[in-house]
C-alpha positions in Angstrom: 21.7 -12.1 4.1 20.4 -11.0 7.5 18.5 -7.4 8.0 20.9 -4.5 9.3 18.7 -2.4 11.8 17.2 -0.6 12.1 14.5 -0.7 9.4 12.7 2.1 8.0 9.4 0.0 7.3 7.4 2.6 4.1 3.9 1.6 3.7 1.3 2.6 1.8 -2.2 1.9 3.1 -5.8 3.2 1.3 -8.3 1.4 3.6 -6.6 -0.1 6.2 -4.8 -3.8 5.3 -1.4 -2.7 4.4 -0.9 -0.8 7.6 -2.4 -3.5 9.5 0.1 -5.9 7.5 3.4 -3.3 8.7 2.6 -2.7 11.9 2.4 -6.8 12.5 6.1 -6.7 10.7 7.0 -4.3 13.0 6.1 -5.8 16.3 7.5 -9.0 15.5 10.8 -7.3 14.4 10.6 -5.1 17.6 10.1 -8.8 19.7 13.2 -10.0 17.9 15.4 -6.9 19.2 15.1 -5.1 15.8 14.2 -1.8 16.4 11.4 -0.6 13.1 10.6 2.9 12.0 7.2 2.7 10.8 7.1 5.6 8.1 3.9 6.5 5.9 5.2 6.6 2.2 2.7 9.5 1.4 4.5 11.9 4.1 8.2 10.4 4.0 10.3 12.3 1.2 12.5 9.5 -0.4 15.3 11.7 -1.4 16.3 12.8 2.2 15.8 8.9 4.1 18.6 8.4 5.0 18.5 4.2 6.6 22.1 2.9 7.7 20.0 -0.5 8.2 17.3 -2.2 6.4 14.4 -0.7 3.9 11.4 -2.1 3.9 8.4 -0.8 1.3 4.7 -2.3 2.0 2.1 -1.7 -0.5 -1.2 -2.7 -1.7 -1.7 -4.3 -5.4 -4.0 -2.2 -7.4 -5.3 -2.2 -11.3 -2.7 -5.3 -11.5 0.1 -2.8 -10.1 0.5 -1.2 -7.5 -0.1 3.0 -7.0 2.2 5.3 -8.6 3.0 7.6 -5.2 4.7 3.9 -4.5 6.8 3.8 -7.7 7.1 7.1 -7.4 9.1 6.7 -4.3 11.3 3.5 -4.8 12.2 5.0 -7.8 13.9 8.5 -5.3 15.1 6.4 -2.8 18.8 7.3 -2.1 21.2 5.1 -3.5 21.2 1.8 -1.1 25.1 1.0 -1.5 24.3 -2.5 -0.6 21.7 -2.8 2.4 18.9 -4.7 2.1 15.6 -4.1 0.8 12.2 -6.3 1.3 8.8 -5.5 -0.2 5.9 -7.0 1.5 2.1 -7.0 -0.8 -1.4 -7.0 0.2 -3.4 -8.1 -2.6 -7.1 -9.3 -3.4 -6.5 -10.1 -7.2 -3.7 -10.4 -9.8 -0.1 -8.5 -9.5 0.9 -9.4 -13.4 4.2 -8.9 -12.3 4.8 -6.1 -9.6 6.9 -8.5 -7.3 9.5 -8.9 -10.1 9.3 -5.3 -11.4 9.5 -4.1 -7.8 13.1 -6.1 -7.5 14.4 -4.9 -10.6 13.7 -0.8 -9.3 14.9 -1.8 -5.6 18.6 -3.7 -7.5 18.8 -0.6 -9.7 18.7 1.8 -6.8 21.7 0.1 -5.1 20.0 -2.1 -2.5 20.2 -6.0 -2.2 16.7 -7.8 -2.8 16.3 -9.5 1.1 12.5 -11.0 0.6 9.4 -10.7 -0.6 6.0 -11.5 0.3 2.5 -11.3 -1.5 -0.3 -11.9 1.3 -4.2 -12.2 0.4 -6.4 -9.6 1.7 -10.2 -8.6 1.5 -11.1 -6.2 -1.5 -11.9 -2.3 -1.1 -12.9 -1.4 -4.7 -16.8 -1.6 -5.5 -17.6 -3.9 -2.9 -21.8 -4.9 -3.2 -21.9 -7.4 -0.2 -19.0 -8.3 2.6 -19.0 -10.9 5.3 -17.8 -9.3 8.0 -16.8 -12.4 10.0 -14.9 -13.7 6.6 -12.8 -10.2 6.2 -11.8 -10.7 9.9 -10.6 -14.0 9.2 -8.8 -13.3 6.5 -7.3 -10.4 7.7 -6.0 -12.3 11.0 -4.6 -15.3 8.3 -2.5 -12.9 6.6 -1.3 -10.9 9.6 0.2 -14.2 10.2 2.0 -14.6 7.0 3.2 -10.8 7.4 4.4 -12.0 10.9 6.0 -14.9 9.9 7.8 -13.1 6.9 9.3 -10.8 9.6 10.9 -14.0 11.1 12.1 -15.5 8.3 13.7 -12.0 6.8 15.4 -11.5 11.0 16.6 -15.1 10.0 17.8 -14.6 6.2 15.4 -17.4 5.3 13.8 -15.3 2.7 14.1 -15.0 -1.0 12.4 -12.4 -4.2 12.1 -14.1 -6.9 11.7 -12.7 -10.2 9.7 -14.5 -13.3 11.5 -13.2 -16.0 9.6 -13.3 -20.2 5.7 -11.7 -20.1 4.9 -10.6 -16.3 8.0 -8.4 -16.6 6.8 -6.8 -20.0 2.9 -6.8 -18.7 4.8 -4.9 -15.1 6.9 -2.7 -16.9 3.9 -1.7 -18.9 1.7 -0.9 -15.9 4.4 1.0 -13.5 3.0 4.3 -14.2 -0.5 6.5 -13.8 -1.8 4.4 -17.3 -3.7 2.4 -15.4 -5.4 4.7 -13.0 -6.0 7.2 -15.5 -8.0 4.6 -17.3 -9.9 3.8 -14.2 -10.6 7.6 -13.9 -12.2 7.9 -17.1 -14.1 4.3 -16.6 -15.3 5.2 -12.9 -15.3 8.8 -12.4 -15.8 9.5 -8.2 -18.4 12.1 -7.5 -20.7 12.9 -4.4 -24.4 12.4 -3.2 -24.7 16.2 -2.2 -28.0 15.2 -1.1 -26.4 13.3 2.5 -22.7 14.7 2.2 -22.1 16.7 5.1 -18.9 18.7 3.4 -17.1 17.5 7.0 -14.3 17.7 4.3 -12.6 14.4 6.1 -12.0 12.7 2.2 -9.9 16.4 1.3 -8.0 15.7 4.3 -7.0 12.7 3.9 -6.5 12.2 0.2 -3.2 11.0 0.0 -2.8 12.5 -3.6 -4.6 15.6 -2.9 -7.2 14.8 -5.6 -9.8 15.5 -3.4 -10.7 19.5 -3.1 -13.1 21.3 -0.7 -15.4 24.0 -2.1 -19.4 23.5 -1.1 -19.0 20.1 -2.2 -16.0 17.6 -2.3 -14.8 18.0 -5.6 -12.6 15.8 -7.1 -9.5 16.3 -9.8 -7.2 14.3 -12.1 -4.9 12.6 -9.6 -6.9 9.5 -8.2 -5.4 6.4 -7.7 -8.2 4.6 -6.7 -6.8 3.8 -2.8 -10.2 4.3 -1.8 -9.3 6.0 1.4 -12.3 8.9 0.6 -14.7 6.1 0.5 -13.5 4.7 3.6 -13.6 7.2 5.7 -16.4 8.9 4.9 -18.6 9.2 7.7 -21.7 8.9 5.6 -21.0 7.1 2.9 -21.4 10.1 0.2 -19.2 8.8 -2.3 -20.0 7.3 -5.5 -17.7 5.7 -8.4 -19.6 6.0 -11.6 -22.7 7.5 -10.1 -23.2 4.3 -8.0 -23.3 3.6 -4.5 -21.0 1.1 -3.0 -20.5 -0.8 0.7 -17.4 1.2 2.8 -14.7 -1.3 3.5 -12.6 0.0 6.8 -9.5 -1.8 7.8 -8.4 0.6 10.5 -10.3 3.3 11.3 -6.6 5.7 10.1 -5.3 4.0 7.8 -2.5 6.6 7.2 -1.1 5.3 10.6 0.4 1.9 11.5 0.9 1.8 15.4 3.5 -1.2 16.4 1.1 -3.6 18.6 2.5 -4.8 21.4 
C-alpha cells in the first residue's frame, strides 16, 4: 500500500535527533510530490487531527519505551478508517518491544500499519564524554536511513513487523509513566543555583510542564526524562542526581523540525 497525501508527519523530539530524523522524511516526501505537515506531538491535540492522507508518528526510544505524551497521543488519534500509518524511531539502546506494541495501538485505532523504521542515534541521558565528530557522523548515517525510508514508504516497499511471545509482554508492560516514574525517583533533576541564571528557558520549553519558575527552576512529578531542560540550558545548571553531566544539542529548537530544502 502506497501513502495517501498528504501526511501529517507527529514527532516528538527532546534534544534534537528525532526532529532532525522528520524533517529529512519530510523533504524527501516533499521532493517526491508529497506534500508533509510537520506537526510537533506536544502542541498537536490528537482528538481534533483530522488527516484525509497518511499519518506519520516519529519518536525517540526512551527507558526501553518510548515517552508517554507519545502513547498518550496514538492512543486519541481519531479513528484512521483504513489510511495508513508509519512510525519512524530514533534510538541509542534497546526498544524491548515498542515497534510491535506501537503497530498493535496504530491497527486498534483503525489505521493500516504502512512501515516502520528504527534508526541509531547518539545518546542524550548522562552523557560523561562525546566525540563530537562521531555524533555528527552518526547523525548524518541515519538521516539517511530516515531518507531512504521516506522512499521506500512513497514506493510501498515498506513493511512493520511485529515479534509476537516476550517483547510484546516486556512492551505492553512499559507503555505507561512506570518507567519514568522509576527514573524520577532513581535520578531526581535539581539545579546548581550557584550558576543558574533563572533565564527560565527549561520552564519554557518543558514539554510536560514539569519544569516550574519560582527563584529557581523547580521541578515536579511529570518528567519523562526527554532531556530538553538539560539541552537547552544556556549554562548548563541542571543536574540528575546531584551530578553534573555534558549537554547533548541536536538542533538548537528541538520542538521545531523545519523541511530542508
Amino acid at each position: 500500500m502506497k501513502p495517501a497525501g498528504p501526511i501529517d508527519l507527529c514527532f516528538f523530539s527532546g534534544t534534537g535527533n528525532t526532529a532532525l530524523a522528520a524533517a529529512r522524511m519530510a523533504a524527501e516526501f516533499d521532493a517526491l510530490g508529497i506534500s508533509t505537515n510537520l506537526r510537533a506531538i506536544e502542541d498537536t491535540d490528537p482528538a481534533t487531527l483530522y488527516s484525509s492522507g497518511t499519518i506519520g508518528i516519529a519518536c525517540p526510544a526512551a527507558a526501553f519505551t518510548t515517552h508517554p505524551l507519545v502513547w498518550r497521543f496514538v492512543k486519541n488519534l481519531r479513528p484512521g478508517n483504513g489510511r495508513g500509518a508509519f512510525l519512524l524511531v530514533t534510538m541509542s539502546a534497546a526498544t524491548f518491544g515498542l515497534v510491535g506494541r506501537m503497530r498493535s495501538l496504530i491497527e486498534s485505532r483503525g489505521y493500516y500499519p504502512l512501515g516502520a523504521l528504527k534508526i541509531r542515534m547518539p545518546s542524550n541521558f548522562m552523557l560523561k564524554s562525546e566525540d563530537p565528530r562521531k555524533s555528527a557522523r552518526v547523525r548524518e548515517a541515519a538521516l539517511t536511513k530516515a531518507a531512504s525510508f521516506a522512499s521506500r514508504i512513497a514506493e510501498g516497499k515498506t513493511s512493520w513487523r511485529r515479534i509476537r511471545g516476550l517483547p510484546d509482554l516486556v512492551a505492553a508492560h512499559l507503555a505507561n509513566d512506570n518507567p519514568f516514574e522509576w527514573m524520577r525517583r532513581r535520578f531526581p533533576l535539581s539545579v546548581d543555583p550557584s550558576i543558574c541564571t533563572r533565564c527560565g528557558i527549561c520552564a519554557l520549553h518543558c514539554p510536560t510542564s514539569n519544569v516550574r519558575m519560582n527563584d529557581l527552576p523547580g521541578f515536579g512529578d511529570r518528567c519523562e526524562f526527554c532531556m530538553r531542560c538539560q539541552s537547552v540550558c544556556p549554562v548548563n545548571a541542571i543536574r540528575l542526581n546531584g551530578k553534573r553531566f555534558l549537554q547533548y544539542r541536536a538542533k538548537a529548537e528541538p520542538w521545531q523540525a523545519d523541511i530542508q530544502q
